[in-house]
N, CA, C and O of each residue as an XYZ file, in Angstrom:
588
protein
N      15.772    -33.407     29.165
C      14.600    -34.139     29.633
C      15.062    -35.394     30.369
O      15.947    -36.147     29.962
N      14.386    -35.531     31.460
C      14.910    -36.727     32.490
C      13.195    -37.591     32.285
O      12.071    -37.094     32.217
N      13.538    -38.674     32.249
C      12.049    -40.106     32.278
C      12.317    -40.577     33.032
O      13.474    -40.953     33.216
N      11.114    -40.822     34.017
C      11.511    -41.808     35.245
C      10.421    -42.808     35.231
O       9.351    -42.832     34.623
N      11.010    -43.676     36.114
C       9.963    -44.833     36.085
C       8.874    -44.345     37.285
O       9.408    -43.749     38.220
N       7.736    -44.489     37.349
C       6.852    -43.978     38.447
C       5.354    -45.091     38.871
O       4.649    -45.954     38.348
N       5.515    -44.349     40.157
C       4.105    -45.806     40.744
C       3.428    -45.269     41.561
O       3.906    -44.445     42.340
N       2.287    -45.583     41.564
C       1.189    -44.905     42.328
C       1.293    -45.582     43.929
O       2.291    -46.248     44.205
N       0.262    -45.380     44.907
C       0.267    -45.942     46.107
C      -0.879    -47.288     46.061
O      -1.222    -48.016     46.992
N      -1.336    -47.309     44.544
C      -2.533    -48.532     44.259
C      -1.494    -49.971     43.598
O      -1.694    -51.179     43.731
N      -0.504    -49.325     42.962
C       0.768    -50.207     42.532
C       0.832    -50.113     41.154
O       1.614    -50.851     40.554
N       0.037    -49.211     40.468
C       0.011    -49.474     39.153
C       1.381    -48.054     38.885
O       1.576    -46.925     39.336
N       2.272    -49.280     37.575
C       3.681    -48.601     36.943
C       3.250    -47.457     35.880
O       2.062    -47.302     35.597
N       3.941    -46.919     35.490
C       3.572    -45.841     34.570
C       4.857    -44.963     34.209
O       5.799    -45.656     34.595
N       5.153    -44.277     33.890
C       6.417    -43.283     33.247
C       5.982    -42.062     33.057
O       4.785    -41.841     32.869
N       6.964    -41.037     33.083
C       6.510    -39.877     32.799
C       8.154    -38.740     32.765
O       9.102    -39.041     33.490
N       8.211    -37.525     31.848
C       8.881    -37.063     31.589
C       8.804    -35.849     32.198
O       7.790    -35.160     32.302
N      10.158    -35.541     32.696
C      10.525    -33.868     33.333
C      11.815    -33.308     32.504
O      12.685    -33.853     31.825
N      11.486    -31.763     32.934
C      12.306    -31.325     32.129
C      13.833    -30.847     33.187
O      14.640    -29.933     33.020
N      13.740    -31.967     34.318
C      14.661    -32.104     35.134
C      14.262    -32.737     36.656
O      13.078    -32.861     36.970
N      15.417    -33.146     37.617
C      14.592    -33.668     39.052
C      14.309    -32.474     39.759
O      14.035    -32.926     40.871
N      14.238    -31.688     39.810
C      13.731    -30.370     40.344
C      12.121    -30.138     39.591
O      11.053    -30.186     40.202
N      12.245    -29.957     38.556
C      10.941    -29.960     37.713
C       9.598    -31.142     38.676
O       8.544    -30.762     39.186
N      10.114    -32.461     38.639
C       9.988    -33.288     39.053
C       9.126    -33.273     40.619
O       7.943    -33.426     40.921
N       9.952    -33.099     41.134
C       9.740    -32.657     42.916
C       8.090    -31.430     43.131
O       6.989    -31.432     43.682
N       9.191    -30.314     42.024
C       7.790    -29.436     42.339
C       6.635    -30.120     41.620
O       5.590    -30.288     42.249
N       6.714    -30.461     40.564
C       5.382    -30.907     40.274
C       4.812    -32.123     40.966
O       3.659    -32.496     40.751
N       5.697    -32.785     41.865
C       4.501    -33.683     42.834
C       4.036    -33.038     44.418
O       3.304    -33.639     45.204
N       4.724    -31.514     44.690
C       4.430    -31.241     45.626
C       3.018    -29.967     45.551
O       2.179    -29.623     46.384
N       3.324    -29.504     43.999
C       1.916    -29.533     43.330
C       0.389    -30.378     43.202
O      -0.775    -30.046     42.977
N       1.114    -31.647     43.480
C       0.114    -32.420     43.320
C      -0.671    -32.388     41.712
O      -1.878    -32.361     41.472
N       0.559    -32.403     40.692
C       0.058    -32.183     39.456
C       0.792    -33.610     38.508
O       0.814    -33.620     37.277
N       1.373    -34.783     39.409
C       1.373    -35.776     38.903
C       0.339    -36.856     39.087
O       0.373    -37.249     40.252
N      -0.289    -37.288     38.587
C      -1.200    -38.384     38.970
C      -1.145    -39.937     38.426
O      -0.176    -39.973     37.667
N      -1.623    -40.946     38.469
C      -1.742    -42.108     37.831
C      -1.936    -42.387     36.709
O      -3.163    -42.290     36.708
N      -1.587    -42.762     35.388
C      -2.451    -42.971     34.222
C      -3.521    -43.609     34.753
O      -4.612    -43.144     34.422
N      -3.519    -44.713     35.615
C      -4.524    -45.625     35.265
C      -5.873    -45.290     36.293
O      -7.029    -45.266     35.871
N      -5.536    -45.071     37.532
C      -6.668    -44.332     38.408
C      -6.732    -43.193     38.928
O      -7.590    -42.881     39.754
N      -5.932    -42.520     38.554
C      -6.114    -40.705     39.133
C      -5.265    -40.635     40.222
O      -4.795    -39.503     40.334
N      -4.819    -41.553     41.219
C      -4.219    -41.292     42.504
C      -3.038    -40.200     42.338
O      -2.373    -40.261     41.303
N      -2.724    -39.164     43.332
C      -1.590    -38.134     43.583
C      -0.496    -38.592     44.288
O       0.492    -38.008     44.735
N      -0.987    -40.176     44.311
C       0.220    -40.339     46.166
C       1.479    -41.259     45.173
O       1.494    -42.490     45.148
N       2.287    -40.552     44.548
C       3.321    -41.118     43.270
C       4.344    -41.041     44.088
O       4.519    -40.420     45.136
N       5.157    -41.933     43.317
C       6.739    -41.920     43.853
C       7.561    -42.226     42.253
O       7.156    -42.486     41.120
N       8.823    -42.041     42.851
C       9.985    -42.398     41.262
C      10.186    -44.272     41.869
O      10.210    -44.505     43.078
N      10.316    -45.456     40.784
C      10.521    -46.338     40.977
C      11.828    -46.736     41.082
O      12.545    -45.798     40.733
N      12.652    -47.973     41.495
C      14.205    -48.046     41.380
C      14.542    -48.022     39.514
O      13.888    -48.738     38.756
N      15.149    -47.506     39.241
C      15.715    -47.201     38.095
C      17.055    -48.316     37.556
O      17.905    -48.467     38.434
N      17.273    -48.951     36.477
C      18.347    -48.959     36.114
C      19.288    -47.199     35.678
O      18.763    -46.239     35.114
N      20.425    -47.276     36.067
C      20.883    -46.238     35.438
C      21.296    -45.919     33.602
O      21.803    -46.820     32.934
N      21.125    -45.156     33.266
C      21.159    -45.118     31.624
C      22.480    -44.986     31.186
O      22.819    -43.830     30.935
N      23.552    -46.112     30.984
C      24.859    -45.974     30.823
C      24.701    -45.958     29.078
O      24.008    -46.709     28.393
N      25.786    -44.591     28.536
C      25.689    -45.071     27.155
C      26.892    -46.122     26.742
O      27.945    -46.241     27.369
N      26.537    -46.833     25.601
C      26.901    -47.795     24.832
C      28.610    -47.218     24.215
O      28.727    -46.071     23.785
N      29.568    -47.986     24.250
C      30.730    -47.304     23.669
C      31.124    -47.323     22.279
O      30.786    -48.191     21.474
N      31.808    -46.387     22.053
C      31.853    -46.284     20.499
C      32.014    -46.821     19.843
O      31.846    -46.464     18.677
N      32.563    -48.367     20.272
C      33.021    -49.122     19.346
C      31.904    -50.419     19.235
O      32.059    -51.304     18.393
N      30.984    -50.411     20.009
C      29.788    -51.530     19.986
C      28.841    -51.105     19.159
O      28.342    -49.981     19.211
N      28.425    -52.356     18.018
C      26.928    -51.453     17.400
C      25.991    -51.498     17.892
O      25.918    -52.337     18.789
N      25.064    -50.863     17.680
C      24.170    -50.569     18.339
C      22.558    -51.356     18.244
O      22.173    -51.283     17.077
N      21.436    -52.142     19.223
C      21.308    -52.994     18.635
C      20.229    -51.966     17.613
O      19.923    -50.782     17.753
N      19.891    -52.810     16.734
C      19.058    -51.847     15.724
C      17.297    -51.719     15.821
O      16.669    -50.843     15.226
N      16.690    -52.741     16.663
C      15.553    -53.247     16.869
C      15.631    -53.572     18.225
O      16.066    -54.630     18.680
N      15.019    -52.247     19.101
C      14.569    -51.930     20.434
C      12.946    -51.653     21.002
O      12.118    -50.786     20.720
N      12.929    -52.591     21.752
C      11.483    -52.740     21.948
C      11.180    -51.545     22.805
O      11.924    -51.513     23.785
N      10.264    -50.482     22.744
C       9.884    -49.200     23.664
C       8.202    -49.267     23.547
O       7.393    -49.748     22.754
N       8.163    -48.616     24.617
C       6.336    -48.531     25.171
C       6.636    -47.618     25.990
O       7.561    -47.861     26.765
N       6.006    -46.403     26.061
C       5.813    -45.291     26.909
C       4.166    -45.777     27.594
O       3.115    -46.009     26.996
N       4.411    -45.798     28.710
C       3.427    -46.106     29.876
C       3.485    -47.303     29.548
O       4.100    -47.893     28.660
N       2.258    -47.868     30.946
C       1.990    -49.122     30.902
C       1.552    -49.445     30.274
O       1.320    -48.500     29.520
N       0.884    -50.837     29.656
C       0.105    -50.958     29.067
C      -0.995    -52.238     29.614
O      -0.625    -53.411     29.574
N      -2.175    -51.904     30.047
C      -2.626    -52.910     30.646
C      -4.014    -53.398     29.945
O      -4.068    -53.092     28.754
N      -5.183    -54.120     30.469
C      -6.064    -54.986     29.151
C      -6.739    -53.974     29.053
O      -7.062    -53.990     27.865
N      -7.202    -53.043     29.526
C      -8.354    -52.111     29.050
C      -7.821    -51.126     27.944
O      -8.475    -50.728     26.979
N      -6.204    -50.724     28.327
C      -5.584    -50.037     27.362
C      -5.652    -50.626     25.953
O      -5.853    -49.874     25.000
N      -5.496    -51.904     25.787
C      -5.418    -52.849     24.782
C      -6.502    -52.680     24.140
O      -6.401    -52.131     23.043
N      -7.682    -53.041     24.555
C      -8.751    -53.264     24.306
C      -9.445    -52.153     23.758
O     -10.354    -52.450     22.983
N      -9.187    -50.612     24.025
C      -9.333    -49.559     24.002
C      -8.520    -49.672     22.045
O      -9.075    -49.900     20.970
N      -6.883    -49.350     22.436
C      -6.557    -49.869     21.071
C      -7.040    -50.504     20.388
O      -6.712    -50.258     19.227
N      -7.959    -51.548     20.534
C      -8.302    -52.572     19.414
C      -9.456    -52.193     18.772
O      -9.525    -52.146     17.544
N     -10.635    -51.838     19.717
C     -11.588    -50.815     19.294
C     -11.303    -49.548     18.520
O     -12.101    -49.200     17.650
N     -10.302    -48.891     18.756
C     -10.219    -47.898     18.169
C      -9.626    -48.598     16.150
O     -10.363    -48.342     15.198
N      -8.194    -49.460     15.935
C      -7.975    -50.003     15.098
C      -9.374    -50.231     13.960
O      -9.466    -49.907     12.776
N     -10.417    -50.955     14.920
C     -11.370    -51.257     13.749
C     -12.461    -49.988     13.496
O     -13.401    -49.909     12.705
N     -12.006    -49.145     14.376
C     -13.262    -47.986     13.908
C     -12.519    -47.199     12.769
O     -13.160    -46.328     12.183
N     -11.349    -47.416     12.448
C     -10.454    -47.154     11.390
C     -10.830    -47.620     10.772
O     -11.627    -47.123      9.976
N     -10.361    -49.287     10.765
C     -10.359    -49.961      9.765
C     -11.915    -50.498      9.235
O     -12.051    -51.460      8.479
N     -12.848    -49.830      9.685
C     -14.221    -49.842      9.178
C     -14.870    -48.402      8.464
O     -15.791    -48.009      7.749
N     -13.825    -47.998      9.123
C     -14.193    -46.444      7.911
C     -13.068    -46.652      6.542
O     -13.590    -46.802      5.437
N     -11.729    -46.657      6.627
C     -11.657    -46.795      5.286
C     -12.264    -47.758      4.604
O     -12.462    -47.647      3.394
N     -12.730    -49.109      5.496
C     -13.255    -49.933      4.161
C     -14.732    -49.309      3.202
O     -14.946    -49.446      1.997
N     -15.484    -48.688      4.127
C     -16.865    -48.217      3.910
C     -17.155    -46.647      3.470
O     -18.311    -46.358      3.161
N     -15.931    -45.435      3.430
C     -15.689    -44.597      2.833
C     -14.594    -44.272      1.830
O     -13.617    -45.022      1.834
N     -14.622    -43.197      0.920
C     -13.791    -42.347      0.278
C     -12.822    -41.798      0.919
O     -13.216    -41.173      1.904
N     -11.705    -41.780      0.754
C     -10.502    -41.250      1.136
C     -10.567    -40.160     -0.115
O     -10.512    -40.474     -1.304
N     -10.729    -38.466      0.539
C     -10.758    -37.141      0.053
C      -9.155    -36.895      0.276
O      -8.619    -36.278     -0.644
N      -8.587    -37.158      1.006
C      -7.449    -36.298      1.436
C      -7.623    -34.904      2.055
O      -8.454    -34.520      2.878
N      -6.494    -34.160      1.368
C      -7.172    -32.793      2.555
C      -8.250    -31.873      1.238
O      -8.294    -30.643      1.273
N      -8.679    -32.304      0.654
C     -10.425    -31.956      0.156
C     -11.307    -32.548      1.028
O     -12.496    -32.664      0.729
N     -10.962    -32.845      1.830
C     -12.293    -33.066      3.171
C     -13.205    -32.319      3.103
O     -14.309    -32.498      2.589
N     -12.584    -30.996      3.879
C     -13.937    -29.768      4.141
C     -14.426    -29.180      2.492
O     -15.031    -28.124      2.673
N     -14.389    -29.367      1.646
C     -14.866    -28.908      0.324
C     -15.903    -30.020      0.395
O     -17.085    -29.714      0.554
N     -15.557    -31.202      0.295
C     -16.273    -32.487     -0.072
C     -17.300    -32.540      0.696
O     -18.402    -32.752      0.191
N     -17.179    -32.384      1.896
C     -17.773    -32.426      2.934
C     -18.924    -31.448      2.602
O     -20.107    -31.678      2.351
N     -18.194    -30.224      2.677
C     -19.609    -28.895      1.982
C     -20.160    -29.580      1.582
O     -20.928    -30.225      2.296
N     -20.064    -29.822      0.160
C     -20.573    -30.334     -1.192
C     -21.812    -31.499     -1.289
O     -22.803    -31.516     -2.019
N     -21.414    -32.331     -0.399
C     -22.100    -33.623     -0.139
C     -23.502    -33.004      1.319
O     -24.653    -33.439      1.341
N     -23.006    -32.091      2.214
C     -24.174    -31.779      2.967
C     -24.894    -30.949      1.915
O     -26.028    -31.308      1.595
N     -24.405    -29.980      1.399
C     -25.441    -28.903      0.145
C     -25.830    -29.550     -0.864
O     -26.098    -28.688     -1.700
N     -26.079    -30.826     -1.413
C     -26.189    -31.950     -1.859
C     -25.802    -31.396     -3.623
O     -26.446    -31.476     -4.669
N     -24.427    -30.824     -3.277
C     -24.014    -30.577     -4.775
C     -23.042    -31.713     -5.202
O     -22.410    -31.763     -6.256
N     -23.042    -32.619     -4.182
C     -22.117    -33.600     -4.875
C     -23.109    -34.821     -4.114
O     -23.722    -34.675     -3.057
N     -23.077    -35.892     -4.862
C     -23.543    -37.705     -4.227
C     -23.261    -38.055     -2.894
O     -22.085    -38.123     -2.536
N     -24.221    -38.295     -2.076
C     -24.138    -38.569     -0.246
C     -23.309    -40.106     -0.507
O     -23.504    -41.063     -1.257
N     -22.187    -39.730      0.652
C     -21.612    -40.997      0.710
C     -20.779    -40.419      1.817
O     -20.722    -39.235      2.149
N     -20.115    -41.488      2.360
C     -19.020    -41.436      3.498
C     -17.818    -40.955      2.528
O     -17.553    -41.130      1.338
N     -17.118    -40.151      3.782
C     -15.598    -39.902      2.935
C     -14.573    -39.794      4.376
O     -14.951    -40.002      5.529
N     -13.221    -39.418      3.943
C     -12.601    -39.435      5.248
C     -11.780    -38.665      5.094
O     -12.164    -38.057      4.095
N     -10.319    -37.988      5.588
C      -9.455    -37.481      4.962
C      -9.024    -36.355      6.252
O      -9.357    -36.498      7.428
N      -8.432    -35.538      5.850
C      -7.660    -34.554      6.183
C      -8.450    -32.984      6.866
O      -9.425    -32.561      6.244
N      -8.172    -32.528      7.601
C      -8.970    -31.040      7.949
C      -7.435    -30.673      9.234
O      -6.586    -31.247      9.915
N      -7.999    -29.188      8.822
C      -7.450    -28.363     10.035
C      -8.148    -28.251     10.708
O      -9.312    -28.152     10.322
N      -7.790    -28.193     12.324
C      -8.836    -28.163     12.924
C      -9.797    -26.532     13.087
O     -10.893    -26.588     13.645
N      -9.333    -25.316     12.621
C     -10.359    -24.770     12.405
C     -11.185    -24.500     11.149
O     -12.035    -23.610     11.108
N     -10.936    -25.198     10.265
C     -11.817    -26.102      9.357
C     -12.911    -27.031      9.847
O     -14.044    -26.976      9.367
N     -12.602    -27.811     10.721
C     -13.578    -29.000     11.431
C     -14.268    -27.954     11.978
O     -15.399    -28.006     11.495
N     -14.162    -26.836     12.892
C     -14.584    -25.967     13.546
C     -15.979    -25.498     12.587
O     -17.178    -25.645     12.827
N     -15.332    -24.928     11.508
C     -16.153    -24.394     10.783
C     -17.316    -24.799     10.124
O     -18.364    -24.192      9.899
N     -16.713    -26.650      9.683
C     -17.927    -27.518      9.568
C     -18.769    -27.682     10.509
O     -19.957    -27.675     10.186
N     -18.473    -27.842     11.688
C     -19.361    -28.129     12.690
C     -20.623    -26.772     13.001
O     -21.850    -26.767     12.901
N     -19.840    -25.949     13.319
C     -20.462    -24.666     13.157
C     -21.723    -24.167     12.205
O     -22.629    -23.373     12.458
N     -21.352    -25.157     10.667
C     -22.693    -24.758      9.965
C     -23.097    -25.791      9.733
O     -23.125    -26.040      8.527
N     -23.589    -26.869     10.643
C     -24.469    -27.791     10.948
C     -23.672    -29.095      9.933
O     -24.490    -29.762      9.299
N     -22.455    -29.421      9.773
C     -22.534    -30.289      9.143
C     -22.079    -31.095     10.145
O     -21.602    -30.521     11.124
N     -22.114    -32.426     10.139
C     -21.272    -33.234     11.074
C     -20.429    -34.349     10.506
O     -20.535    -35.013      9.475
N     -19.505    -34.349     11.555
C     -17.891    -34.553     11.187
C     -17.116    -35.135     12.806
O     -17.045    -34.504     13.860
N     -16.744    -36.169     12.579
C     -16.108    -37.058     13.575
C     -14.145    -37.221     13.124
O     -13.664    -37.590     12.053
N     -13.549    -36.867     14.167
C     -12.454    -36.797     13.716
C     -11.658    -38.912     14.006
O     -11.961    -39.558     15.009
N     -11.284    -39.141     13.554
C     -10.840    -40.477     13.660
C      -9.533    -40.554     14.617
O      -8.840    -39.548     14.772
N      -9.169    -41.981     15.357
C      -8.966    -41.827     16.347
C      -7.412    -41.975     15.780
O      -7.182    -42.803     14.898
N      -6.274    -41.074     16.361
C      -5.053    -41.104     15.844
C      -4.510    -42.347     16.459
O      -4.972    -42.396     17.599
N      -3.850    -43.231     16.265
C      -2.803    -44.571     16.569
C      -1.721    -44.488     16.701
O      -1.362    -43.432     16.179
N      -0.754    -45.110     17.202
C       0.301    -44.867     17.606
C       1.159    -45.323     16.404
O       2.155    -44.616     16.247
N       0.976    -46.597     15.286
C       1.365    -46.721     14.498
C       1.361    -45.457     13.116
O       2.288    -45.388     12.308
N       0.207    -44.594     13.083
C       0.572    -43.216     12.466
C       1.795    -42.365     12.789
O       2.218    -41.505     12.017
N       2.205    -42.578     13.675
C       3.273    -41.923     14.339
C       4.518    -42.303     13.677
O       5.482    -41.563     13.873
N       4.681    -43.402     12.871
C       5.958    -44.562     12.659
C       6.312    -44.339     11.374
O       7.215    -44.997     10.859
């Protein structure tokens, strides 16, 4: 996998991964690279530092700052909204775990106490809830889940 640095013809930076510079080429002569931030097709690769590795005998530093794409205020802002729609559901529901879709049954067939809950599903589980009228919002994944 090759990452390059990339920029639209509006100026906005962005990154993106091929599975080589050939890969690369055809997919902008595809016209199947576009902008994160406004859709534009008219991309280019930016000047690059080259990726020299580190020699065997240097350590390595241990705490490296990385961000895949840009990140600009709406992105942020987007993140921050999303953070508290989290952090307003666990404060105000049950954490089921993956007894979600049971609980979930249970509480629409009112065999168990109506309340918020949150937790775990496959997604053709969610499928299935949805399907017999229950409703079910999946929460927004974060990048810190990832860590």
């Amino acid at each position: 996998m090759i990452r390059y640095d990339l920029i639209c013809d509006k100026g906005h930076s962005f990154d993106g991964w091929f599975r080589d510079s050939a890969a690369f080429e055809k997919q902008i002569k595809r016209h199947l690279v576009s902008c994160s931030h406004c859709g534009s097709e008219d991309v280019t690769k930016q000047l690059m530092a080259p990726g020299i590795p580190m020699k065997s005998n240097r350590k390595a530093d241990a705490s490296q700052k990385m961000m895949a794409g840009a990140v600009d205020s709406r992105t942020q802002k987007l993140m921050q909204m999303m953070r508290e729609v989290r952090k307003n559901v666990e404060a105000n529901a049950e954490y089921v775990g993956d007894r979600f879709a049971d609980e979930a049954r249970k509480i629409h067939y009112a065999e168990s106490e109506k309340r918020g809950i949150y937790g775990e599903a496959k997604p053709e589980d969610a499928k299935a809830l949805i399907d017999e009228g229950i409703e079910v919002h999946p929460l927004p994944r974060l990048p810190e889940d990832s860590n």
